[in-house]
PADO-426707 format. One line per 8 residues: their letters; for each residue x, y, z of N, C-alpha, C, O. Coordinates in Angstrom, 1 decimal, decimal comma. Layout:
! PADO-426707
a	X Y Z X Y Z X Y Z X Y Z; ...
! end
This chain:
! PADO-426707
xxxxxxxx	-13,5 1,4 6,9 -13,1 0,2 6,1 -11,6 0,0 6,3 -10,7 0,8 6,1; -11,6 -0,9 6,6 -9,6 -1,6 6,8 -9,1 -2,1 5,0 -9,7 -2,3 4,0; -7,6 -2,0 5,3 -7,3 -1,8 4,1 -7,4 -2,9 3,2 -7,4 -2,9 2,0; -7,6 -4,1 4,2 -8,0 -5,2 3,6 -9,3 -5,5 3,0 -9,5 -6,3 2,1; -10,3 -4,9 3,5 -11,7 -4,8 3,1 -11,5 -3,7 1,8 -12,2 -3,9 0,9; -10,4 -2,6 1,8 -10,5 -1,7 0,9 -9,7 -2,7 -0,8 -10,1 -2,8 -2,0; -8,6 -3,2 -0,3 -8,0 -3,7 -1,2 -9,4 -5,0 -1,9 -9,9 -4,8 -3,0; -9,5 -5,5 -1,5 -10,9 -6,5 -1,4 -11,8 -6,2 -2,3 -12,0 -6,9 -3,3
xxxxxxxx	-12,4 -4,9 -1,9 -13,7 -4,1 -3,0 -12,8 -3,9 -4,4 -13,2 -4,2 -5,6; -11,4 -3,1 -4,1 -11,2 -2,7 -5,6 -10,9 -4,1 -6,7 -11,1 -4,2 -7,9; -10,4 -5,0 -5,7 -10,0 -6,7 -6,6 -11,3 -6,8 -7,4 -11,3 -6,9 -8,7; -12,2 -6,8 -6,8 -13,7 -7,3 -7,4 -14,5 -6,2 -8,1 -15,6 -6,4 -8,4; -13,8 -5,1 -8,2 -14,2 -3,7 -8,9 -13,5 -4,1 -10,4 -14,1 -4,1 -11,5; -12,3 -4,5 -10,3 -11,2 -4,8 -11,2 -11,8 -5,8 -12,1 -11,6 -5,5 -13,3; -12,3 -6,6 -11,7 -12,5 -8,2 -12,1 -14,0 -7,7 -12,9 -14,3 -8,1 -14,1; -14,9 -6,9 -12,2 -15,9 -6,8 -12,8 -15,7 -5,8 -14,0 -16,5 -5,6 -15,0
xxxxxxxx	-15,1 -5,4 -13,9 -14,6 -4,1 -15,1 -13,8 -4,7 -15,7 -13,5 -3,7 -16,4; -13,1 -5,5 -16,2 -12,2 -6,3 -16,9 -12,7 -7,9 -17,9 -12,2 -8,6 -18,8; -14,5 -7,9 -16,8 -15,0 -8,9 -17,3 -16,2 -8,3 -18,6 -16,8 -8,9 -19,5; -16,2 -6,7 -18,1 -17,3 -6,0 -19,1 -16,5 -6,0 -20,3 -16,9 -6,4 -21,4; -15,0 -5,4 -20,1 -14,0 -5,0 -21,4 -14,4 -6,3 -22,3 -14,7 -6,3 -23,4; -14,1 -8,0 -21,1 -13,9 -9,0 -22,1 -15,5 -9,4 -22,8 -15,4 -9,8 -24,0; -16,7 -9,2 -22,4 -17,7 -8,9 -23,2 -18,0 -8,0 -24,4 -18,5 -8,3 -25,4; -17,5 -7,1 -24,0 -17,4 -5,7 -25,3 -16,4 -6,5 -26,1 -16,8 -6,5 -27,3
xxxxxxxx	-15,6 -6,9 -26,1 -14,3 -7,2 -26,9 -14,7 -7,3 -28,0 -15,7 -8,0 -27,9; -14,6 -7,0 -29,4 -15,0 -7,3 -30,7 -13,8 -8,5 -31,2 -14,1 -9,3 -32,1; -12,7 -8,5 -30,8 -11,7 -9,3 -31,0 -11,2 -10,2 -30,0 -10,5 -9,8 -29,1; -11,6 -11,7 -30,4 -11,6 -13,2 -29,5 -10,2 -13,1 -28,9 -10,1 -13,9 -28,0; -9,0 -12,3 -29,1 -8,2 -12,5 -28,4 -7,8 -11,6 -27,3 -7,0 -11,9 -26,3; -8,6 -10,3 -27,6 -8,6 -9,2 -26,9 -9,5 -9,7 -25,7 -9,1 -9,4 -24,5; -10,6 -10,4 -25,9 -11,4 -10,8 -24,7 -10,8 -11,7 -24,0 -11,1 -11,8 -22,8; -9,3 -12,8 -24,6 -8,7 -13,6 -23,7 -7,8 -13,1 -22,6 -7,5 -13,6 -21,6
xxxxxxxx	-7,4 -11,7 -23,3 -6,6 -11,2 -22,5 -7,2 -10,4 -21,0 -6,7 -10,4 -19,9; -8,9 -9,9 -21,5 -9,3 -9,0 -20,6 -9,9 -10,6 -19,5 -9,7 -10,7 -18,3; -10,4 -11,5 -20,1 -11,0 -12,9 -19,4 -9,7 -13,3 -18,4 -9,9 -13,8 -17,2; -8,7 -13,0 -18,7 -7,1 -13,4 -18,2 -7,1 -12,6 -16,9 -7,3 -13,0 -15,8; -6,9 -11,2 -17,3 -7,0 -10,1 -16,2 -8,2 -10,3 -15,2 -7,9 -10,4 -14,1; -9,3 -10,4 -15,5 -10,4 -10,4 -14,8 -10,2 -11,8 -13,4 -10,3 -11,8 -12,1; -10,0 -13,0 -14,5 -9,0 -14,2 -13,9 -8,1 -14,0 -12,4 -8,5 -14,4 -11,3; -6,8 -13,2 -12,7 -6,0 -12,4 -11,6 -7,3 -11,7 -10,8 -7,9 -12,5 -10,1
xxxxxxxx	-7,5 -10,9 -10,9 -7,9 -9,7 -10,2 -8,7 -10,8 -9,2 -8,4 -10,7 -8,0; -9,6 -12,0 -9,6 -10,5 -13,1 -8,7 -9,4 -13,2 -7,6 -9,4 -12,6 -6,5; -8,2 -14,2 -8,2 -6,9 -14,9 -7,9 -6,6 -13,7 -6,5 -6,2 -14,1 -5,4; -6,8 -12,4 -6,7 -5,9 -11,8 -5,5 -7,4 -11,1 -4,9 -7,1 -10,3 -4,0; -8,5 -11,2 -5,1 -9,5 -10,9 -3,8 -9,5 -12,6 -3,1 -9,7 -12,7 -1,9; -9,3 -13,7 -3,8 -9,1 -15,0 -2,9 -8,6 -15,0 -1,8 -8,9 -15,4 -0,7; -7,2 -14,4 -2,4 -5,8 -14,5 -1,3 -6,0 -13,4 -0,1 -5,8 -13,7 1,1; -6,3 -12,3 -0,5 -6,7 -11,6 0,4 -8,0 -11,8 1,8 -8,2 -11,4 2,9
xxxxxxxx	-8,4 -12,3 1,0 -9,7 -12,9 1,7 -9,1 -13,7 2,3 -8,7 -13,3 3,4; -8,7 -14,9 2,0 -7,8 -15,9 2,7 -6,7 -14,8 3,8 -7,5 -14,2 4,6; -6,0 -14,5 3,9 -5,6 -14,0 4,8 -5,9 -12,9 5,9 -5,3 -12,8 6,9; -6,9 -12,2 5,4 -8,0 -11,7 6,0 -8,4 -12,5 7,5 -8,4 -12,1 8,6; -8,9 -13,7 6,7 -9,8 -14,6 7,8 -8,8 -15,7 8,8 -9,2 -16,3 9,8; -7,5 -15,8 8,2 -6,5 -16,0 9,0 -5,8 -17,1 8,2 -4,8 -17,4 8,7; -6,1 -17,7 6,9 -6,4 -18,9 6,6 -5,0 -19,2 5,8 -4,3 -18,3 5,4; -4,7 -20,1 5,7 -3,4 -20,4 4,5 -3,5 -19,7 3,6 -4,6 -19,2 3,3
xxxxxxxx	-2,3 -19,4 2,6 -3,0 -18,3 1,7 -1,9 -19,1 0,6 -1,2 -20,0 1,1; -1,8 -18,8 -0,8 -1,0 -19,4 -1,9 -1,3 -18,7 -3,3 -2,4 -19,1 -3,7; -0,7 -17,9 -4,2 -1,1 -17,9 -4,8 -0,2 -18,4 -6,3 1,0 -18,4 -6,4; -1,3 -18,7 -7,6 -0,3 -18,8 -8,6 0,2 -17,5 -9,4 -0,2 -16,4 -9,6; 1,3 -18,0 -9,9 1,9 -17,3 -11,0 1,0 -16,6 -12,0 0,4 -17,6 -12,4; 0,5 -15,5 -12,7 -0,1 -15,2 -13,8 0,1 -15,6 -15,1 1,2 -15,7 -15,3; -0,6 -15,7 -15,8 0,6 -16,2 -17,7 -0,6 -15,2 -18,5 -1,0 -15,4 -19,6; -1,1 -14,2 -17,6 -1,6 -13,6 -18,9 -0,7 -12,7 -19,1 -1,3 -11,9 -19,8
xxxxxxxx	0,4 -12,2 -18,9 1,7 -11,6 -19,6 1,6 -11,9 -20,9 1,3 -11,3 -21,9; 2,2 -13,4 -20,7 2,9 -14,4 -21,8 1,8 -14,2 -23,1 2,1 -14,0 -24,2; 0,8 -14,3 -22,6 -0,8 -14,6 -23,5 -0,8 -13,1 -24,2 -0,8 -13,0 -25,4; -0,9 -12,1 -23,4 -1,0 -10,9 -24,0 0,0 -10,5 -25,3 -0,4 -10,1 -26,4; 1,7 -10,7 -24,6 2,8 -10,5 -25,7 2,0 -11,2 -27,2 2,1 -10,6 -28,2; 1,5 -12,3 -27,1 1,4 -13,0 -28,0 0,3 -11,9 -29,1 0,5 -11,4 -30,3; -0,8 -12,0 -27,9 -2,1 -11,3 -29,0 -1,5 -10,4 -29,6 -1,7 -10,0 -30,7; -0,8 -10,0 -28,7 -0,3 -7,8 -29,1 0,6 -8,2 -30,4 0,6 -7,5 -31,4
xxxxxxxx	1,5 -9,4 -30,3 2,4 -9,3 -32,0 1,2 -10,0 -32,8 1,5 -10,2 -34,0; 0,2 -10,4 -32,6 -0,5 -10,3 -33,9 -1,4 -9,7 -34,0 -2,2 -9,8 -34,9; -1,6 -8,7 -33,1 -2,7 -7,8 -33,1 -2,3 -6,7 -34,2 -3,1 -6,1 -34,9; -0,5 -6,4 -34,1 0,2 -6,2 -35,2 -0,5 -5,9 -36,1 -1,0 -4,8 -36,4; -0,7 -7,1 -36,9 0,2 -7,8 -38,1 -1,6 -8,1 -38,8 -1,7 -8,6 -40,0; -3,1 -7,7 -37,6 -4,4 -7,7 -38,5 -5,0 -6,9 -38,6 -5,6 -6,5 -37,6; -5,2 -6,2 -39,9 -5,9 -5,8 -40,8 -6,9 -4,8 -39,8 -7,8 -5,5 -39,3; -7,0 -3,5 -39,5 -8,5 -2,8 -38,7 -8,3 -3,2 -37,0 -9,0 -2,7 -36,2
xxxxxxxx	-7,6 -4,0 -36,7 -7,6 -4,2 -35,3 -8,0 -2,8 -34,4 -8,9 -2,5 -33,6; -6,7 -2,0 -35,0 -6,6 -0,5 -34,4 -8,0 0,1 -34,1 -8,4 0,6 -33,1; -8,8 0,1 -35,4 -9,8 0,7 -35,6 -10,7 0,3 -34,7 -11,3 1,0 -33,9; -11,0 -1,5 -34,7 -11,7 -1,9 -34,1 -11,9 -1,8 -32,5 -12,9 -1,9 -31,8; -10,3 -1,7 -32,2 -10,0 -1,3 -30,7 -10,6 0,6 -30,1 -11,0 1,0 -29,1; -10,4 1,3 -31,3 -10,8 2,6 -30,8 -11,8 3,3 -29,7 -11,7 4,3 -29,0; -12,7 2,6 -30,1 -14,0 2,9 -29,4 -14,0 2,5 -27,8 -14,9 2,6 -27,0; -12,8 2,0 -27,7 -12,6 1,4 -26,1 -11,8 1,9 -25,4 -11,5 1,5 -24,3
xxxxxxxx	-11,2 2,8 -26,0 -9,5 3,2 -25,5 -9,9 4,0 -24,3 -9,2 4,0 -23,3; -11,0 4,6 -24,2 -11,3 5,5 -23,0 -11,6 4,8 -21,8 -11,5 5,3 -20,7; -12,1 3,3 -22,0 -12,0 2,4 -20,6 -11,2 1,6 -20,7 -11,5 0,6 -20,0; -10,0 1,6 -21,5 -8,5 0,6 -21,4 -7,9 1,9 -20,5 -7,3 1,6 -19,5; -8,0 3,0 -20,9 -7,4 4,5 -19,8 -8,1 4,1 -18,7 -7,3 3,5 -18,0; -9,3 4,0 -18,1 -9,7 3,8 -17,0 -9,1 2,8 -16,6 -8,6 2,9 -15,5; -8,9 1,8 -17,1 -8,4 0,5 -16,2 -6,9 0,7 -15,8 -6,4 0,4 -14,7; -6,1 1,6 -17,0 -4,6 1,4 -16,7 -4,3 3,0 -15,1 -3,5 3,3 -14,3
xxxxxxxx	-5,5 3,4 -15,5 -5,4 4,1 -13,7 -5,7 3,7 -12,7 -5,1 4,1 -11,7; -7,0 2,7 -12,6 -7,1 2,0 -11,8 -6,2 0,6 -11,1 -6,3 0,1 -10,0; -5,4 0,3 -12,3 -3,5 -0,3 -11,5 -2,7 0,3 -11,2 -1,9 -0,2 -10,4; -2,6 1,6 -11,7 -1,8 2,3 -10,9 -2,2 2,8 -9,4 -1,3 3,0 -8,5; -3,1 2,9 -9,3 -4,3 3,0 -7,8 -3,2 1,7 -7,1 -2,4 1,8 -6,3; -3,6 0,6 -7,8 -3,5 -0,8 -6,9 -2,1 -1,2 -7,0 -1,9 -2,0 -6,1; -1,3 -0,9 -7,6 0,1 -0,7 -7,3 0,7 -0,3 -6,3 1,6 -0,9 -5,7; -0,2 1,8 -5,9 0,3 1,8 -4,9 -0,5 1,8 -3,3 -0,3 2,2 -2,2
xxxxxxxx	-1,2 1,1 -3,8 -2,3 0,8 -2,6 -1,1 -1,0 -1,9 -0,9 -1,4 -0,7; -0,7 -1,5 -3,2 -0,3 -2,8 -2,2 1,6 -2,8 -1,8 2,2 -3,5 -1,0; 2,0 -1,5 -2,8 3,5 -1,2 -2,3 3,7 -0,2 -0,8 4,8 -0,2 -0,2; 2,5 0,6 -0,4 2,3 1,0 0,7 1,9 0,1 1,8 2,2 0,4 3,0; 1,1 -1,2 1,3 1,1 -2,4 2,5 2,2 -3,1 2,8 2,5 -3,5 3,9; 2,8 -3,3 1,6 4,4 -3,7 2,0 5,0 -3,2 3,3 5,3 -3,8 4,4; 5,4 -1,3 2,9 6,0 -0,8 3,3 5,8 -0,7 4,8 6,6 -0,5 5,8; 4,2 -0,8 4,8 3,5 -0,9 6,5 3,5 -1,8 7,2 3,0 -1,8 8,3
xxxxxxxx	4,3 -3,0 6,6 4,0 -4,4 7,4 4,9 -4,9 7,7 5,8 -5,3 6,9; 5,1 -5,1 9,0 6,4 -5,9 9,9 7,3 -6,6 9,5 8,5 -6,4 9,4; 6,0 -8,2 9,0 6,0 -9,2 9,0 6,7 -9,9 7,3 6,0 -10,3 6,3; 8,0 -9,9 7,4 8,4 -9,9 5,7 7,9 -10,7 4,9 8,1 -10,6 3,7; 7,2 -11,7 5,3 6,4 -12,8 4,2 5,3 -12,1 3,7 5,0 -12,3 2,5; 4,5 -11,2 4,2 3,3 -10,9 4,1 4,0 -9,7 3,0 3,6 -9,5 1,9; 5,3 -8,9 3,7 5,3 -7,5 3,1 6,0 -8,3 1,5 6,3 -7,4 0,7; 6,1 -9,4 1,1 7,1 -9,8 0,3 5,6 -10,2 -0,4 5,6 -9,9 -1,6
xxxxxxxx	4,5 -10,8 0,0 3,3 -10,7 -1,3 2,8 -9,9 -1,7 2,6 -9,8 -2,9; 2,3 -8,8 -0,6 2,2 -7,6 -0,7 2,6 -7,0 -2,2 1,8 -6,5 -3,0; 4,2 -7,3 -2,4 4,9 -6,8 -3,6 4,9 -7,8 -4,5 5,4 -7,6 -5,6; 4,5 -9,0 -4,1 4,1 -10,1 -5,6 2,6 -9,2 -6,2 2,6 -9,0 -7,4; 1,7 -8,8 -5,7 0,3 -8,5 -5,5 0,6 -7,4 -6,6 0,0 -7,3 -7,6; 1,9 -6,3 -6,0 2,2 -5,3 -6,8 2,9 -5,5 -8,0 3,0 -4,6 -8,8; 3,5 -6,6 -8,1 4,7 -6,8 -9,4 3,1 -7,4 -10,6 3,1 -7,2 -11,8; 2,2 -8,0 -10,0 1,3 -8,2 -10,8 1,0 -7,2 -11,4 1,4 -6,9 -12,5
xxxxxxxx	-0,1 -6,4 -10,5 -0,5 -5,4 -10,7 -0,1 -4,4 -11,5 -0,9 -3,7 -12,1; 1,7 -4,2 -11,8 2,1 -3,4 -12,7 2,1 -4,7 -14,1 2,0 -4,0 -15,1; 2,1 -5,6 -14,4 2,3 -6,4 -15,6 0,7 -6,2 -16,4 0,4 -6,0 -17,6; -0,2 -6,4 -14,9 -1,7 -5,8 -15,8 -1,3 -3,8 -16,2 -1,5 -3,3 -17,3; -1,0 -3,4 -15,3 -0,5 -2,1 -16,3 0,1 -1,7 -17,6 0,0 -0,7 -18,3; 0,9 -3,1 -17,7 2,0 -3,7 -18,7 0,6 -3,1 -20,2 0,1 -2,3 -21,0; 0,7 -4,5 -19,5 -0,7 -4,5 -20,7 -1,5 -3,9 -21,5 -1,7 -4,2 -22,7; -2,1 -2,6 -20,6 -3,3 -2,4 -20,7 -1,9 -0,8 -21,3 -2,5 0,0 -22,0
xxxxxxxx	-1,2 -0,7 -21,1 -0,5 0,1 -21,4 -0,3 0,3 -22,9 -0,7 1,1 -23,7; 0,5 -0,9 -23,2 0,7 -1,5 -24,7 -0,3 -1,7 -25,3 -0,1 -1,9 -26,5; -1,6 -1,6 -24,8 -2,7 -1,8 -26,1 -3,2 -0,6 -25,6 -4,1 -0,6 -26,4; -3,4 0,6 -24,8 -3,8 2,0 -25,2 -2,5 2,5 -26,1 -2,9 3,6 -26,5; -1,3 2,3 -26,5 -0,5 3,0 -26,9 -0,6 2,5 -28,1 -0,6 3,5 -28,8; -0,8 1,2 -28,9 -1,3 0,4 -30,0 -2,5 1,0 -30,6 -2,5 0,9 -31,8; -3,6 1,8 -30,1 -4,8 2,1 -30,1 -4,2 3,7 -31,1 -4,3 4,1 -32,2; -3,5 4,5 -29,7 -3,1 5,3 -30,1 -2,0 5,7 -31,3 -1,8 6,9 -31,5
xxxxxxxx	-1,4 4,8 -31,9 -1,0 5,1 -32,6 -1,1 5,1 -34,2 -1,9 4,3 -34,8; -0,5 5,8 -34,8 -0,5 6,0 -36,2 -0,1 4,9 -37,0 -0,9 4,4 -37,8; 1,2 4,3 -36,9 1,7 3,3 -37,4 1,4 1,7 -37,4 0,8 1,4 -36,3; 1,7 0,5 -38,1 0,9 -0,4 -37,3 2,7 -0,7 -36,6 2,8 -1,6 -35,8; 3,7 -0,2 -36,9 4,9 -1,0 -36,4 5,3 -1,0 -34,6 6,4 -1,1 -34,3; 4,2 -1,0 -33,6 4,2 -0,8 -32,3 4,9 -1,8 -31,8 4,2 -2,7 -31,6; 6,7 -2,2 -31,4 6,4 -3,2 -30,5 6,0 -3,3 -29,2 5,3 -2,4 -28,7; 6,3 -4,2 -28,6 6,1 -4,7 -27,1 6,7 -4,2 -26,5 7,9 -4,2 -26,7
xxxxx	6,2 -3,4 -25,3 7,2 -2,5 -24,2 7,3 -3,6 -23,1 6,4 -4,3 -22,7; 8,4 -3,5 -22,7 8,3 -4,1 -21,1 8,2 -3,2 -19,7 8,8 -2,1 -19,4; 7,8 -3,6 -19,3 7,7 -2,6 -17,4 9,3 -2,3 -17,5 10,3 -2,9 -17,9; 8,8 -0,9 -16,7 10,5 -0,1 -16,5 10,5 -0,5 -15,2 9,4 -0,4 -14,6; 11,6 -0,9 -14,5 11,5 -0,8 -12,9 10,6 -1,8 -12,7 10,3 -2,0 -11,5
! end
């Protein structure tokens, strides 16, 4: 399997496991976020595939960042959220290993590739990829914690 067929399976590994989280979701905003992620993960087996096959390739900007910050300050601020989120934290941990996987699976295609436009999405692919870490980070640490006063972490690096 080439790394593009490899990168390929895990997009659509991503998407399908991000689309189970947004079913399970007991909380309508929790499922916008995971419907958001699942969203991306499509967005970059497209582009890959598109360039795979030789084809023009383009992708957009993400806003499930922006979307997430939002849910997570009022995920805050309601009543059992925590609680209601618990029962899932063990596959919000699976997902947030599985971007770290794809982080360094697309910062190593950078690093392998000649051609600086490709090695320069490569690391758009990866700057995503760590914001869905972002995420998925901030609401296992919200999960885990005692207090409701959690704020918003931003990506280090």
């Amino acid at each position: 399997m080439n790394v593009f067929d490899f990168a390929m399976k895990m997009e659509l590994q991503g998407m399908a496991y991000y689309q189970t989280l947004a079913d399970s979701a007991r909380i309508p905003e929790l499922k916008g976020i995971f419907t958001g992620l699942a969203a991306d993960e499509q967005k970059h087996y497209d582009l890959l595939r598109d360039l795979k096959e030789g084809n023009n390739f383009g992708m957009a900007d993400s806003t499930v960042i922006q979307q997430a910050r939002s849910v997570f300050t009022d995920l805050i601020e309601r009543p059992g959220a925590r609680q209601e989120m618990q029962d899932a934290l063990d596959a919000y941990q699976s997902a947030l290993k599985v971007e770290a996987e794809s982080v360094r699976l697309y910062e190593d295609m950078a690093k392998k590739e000649e051609d600086p436009v490709l090695a320069r999405l490569y690391l758009t692919l990866a700057n995503e990829e760590k914001s869905h870490y972002n995420i998925l980070d901030n609401i296992c640490e919200y999960v885990k914690r005692t207090r409701d006063d959690v704020p918003w972490r931003e990506p280090q690096g």
